[in-house]
N, C-alpha and C positions, 0 to 999 in steps of 0.2 A: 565591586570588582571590575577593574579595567581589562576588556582585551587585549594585549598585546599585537602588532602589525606583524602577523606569523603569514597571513593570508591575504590575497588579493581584495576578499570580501573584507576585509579588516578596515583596507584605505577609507579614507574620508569620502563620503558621497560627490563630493566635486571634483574627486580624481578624475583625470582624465585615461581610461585604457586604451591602448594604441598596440596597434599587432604588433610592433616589435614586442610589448613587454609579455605579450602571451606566448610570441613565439621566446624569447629568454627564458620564461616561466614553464614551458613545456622539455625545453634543451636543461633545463637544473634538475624537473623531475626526474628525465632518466639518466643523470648521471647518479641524484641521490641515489634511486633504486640498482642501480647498480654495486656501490657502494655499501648499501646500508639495508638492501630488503632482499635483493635476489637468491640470497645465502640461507636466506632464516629458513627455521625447520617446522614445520608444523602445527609440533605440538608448543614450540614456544610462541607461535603466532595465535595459536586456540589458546593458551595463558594469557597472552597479553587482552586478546578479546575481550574474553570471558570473566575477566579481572576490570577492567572499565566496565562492563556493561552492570557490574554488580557495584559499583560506585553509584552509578547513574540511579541505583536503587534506592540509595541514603537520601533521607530527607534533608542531610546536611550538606551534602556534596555541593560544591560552589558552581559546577557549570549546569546540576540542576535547577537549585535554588535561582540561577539568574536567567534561565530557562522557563520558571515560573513567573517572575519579576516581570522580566523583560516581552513575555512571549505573547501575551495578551493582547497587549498595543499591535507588535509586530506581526502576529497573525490571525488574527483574528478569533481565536480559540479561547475560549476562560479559563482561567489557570486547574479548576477542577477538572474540564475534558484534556487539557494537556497531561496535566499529573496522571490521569488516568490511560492516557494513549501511552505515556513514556514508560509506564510501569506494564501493561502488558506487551509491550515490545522487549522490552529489554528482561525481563522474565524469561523470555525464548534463549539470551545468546549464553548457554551455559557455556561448558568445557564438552558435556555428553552432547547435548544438539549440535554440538557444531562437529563435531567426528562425525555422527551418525548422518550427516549433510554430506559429509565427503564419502562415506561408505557409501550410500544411495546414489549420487550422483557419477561420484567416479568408481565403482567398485570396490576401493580399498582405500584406507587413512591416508597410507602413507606413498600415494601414487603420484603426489606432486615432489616428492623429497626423491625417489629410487622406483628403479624398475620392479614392479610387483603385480604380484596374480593372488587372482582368487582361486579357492580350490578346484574350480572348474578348467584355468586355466593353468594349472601345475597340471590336470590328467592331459591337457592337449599340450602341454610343454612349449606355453606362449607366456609374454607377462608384456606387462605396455609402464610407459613413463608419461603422462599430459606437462603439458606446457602452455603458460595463459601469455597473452600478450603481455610486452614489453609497456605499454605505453596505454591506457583505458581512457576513453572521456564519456561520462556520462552527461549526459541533457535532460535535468527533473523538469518538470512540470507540476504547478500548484503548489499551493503551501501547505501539505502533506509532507510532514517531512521523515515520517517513518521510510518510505521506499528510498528517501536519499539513505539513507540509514545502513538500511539493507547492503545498496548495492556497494556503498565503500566496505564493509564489510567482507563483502564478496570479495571485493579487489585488494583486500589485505589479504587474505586468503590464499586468492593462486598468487600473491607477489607483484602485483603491477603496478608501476607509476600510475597517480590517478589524478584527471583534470574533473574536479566535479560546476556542471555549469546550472546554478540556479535559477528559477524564475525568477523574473524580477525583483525585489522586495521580499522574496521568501528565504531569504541565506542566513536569515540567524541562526534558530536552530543546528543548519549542517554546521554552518559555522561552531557554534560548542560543541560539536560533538569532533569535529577535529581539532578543536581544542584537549577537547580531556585527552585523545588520543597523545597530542604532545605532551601532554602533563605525564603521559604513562610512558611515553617511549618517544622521544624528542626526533632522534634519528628517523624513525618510519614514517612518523607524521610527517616531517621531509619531505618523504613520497607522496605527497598529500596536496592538492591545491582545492582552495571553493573562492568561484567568483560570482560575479551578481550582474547582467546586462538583461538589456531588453531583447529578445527573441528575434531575428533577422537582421544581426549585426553582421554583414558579410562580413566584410575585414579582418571582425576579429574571429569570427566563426572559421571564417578560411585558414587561418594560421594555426586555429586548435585541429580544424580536420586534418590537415596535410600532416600532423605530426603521430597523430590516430596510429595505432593497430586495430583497433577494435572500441566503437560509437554504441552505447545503448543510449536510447532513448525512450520518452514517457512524455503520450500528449496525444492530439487530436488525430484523426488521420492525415488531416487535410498539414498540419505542422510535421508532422513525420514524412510527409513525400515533399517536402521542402528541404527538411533535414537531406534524407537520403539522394535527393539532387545533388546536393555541393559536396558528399562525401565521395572521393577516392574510389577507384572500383575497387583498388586492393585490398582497401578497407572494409571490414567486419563489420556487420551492420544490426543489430540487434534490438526491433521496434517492439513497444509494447500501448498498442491504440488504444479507442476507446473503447469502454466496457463498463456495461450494468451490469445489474445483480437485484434478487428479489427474493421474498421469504416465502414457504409455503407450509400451511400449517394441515393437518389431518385431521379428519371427524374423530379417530380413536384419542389424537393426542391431547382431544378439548374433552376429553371423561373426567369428571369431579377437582379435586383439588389442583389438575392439570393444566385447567383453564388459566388457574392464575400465573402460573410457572409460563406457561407460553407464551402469553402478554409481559410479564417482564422480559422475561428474552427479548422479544419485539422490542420493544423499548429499548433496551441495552444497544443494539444494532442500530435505531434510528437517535439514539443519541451519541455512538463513538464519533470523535471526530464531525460532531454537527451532519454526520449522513453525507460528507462532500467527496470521500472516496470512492473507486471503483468499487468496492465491495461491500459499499452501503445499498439498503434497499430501496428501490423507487416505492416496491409494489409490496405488500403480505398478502397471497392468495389464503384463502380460510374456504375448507370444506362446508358443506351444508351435512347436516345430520351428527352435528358432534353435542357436546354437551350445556353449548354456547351457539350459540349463530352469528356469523361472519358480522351484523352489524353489531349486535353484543360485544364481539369480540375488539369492533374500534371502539365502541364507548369505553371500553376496559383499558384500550390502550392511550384515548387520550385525557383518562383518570390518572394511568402513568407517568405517562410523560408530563403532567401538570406537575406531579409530586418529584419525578427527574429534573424540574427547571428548581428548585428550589435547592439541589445539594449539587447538582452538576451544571449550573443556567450556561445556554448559550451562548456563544460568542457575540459579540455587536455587530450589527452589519453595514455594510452600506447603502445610501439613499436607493438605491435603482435596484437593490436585492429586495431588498423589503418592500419596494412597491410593486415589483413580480409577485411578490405572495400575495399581498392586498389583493393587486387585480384576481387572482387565481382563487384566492379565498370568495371574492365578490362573485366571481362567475357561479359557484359551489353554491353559495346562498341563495343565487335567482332558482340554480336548478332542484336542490332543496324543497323550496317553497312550491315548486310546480310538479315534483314527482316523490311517489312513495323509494323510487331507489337509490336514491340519491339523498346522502346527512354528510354532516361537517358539523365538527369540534375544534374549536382553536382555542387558545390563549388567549387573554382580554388585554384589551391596552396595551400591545405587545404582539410581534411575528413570530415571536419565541417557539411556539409548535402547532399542527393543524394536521387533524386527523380527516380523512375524507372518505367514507362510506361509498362504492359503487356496486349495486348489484349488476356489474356488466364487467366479462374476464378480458377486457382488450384493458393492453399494457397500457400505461400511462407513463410518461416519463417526469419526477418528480422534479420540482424549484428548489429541491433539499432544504437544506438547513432547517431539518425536523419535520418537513413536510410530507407525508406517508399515504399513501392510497391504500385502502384494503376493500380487497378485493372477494366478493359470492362465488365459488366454482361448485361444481358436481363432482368431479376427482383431476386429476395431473393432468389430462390428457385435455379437460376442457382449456384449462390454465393455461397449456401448451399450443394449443388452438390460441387462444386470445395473446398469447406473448410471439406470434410468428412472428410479429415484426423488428425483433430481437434480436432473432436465432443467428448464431453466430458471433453473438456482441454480447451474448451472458459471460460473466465472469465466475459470479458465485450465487450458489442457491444456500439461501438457509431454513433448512429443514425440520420440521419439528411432527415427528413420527413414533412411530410404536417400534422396538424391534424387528418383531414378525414382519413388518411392513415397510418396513426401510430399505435392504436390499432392493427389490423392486422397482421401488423408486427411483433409486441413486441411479439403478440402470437404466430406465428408459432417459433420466434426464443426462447422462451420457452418451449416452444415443442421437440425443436430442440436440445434443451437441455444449453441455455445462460442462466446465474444465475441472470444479471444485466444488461438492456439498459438503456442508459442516455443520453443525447441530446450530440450529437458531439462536441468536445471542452470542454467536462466534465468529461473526462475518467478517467484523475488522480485526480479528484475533486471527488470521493465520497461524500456523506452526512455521516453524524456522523448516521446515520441510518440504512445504508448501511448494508445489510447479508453479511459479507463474504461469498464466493462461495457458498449463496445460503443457508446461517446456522448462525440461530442468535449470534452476537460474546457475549452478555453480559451471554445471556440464556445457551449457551454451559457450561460456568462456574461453574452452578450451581446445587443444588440438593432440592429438591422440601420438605416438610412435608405437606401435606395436612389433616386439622381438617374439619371433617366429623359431625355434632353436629346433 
């Protein structure tokens, strides 16, 4: 299956881009959208969604299949963690998740189509209309391409022309999935651009700012206050930094046949996505006094992940990835060998996974690509001690608890300042619900009119 030259990312790698064609490419988006998306109604944009994303399900569908084909080489992912990342994302974008997105975020369905109230606001005899930007450019970061995913999604939603600008070398992906998108509806995709440059291209970056209503962005902190330098004060600015995340398991939730439920969870979470997202784990803290002990509990895990590389193996890496692990794995063996608190499990012949044993609660921040610290605590609070250097930069905890004892938790580590706990094994599994960091994604987008009668 050939691409067709629908998109910027399509041209031949020796194209040359030059700001006029971004800025031409920016002046066509919003007249398409003008024409061909500002009108649409809702529920036929929730059809169109939710009608792709249920394509993208079929093991036969072509821009899956060459999603699989192609995606390996191009990201570095194996075709079984791709199939697996595509298939719990797109699970989420039904017809019902994607209302129950707009009732939660804007209050009611139908707020972006007419003026409407929820029952609270028929007693106060108000109703409001939101309106999203004319003109959206997004800035991915990494070859993660689920949140490129997402956010056009979003931008089909409230109706925006949308410039999506990829990381280098990482546009395949978005790239088919704006493809199926014209496969499904020629006109919208229209509204649709994805391109592919190196990061700190003034020139062309200036031509896509200046035409901006509204920039999100995804990436370092230190790349987002560059970003947000050359953007327009007019302009809407919408950063999403950098952010960890770590599992924590319970004494009660490690009682008898428990143990082993918890360790594949873990596993599940340190092998979505090779562990290279924000919502992968660096750390799994493990209670002392459960049914297993915290180093039990890595041997267990990296018996897992041994039998994970064989139905789901790892992506290939590069030279200078794989000798971070080495060196990291080397360091682990000297201190091994010199102390009772300190073990390490890895993979043989292979960077493929490495499990590392510390009976000491300060964070570690992992080399990923399957490489997992677990962690000895007394309870959250020691964990929480040892993760200060964090705080503020968690994304997601994943939690593996009893009932009775979850609440509790969930609270102090809100407290604590974590945006999102979700049951262990669910890390890279969001719900289409889901806050980013803690900030509705639909609601950010938009701007309110409220009728006052």
């Amino acid at each position: 299956m050939n691409l067709p030259n629908y998109f910027i990312a399509d041209l031949p790698p020796e194209s040359v881009l030059t700001q006029s064609l971004i800025e031409e490419a920016c002046q066509t988006l919003k007249r398409n959208r003008e024409q061909y998306l500002a009108k649409r109604t809702t529920p036929a944009l929730i059809r169109l969604l939710s009608e792709t994303a249920e394509n993208w399900l079929q093991p036969d569908y072509p821009f899956r299949k060459l999603a699989l084909e192609q995606g390996p080489a191009a990201t570095g992912f194996s075709a079984a963690t791709l199939a697996n990342g595509l298939d719990a994302f797109f699970r989420q974008i039904t017809a019902e998740n994607l209302r129950a997105l707009l009732v939660q975020d804007l209050g009611h369905a139908q707020r972006l189509d007419e003026l409407s109230a929820t029952n609270a606001e028929l007693v106060a005899r108000r109703s409001a209309l939101v309106n999203a930007p004319e003109f959206l450019v997004h800035i991915a970061a990494g070859s993660l391409p689920v949140p490129v995913f997402m956010s056009i999604i979003l931008g089909v939603l409230v109706r925006s022309a949308q410039f999506v600008k990829c990381a280098h070398g990482a546009s395949l992906l978005p790239r088919l999935f704006a493809h199926s998108l014209y496969e499904s509806d020629a006109k919208l995709a229209s509204c649709l651009e994805i391109a592919d440059w190196r990061g700190g291209n003034l020139p062309l970056e200036t031509a896509l700012f200046k035409e901006a209503d509204c920039v999100t962005a995804t990436g370092s902190d230190e790349t987002l206050a560059k970003i947000r330098h050359h953007i327009p004060a007019r302009t809407r600015f919408l950063s999403y930094g950098h952010r960890v995340s770590f599992g924590y398991v319970t004494s009660e939730a490690l009682a008898g046949f428990n143990s082993k439920k918890a360790v594949a969870h873990a596993a599940t979470d340190v092998v979505a996505w090779d562990q290279l997202g924000c919502l992968s784990p660096h750390v799994i803290y493990v209670e002392h006094g459960g049914g297993v002990s915290a180093e039990q509990f890595a041997e267990m895990l990296a018996q897992e992940l041994a039998k994970r590389e064989q139905d789901a193996p790892r992506g290939a890496l590069p030279a200078e990835s794989a000798a971070v692990i080495a060196s990291r794995r080397a360091l682990y063996e000297i201190r091994a060998a010199h102390s009772p608190d300190t073990r390490h499990w890895c993979s043989e012949n292979s960077t493929a996974w490495t499990v590392v044993f510390e009976n000491d609660p300060q964070f570690q921040l992992s080399c990923l690509n399957r490489f997992i610290y677990v962690k000895a605590v007394t309870d959250l609070t020691h964990a929480l001690q040892g993760a200060d250097s964090i705080r503020g930069h968690v994304s997601t905890v994943g939690l593996a608890a009893t009932e009775d004892h979850a609440p509790a938790l969930v609270t102090q580590l809100s407290r604590w300042g974590v945006t999102r706990v979700c049951p262990l094994g669910k890390m890279q599994e969001p719900p289409l619900l889901w806050r980013h960091d803690g900030r509705p994604a639909l609601a950010d987008l938009v701007t309110w009119t409220d009728w006052e009668q």
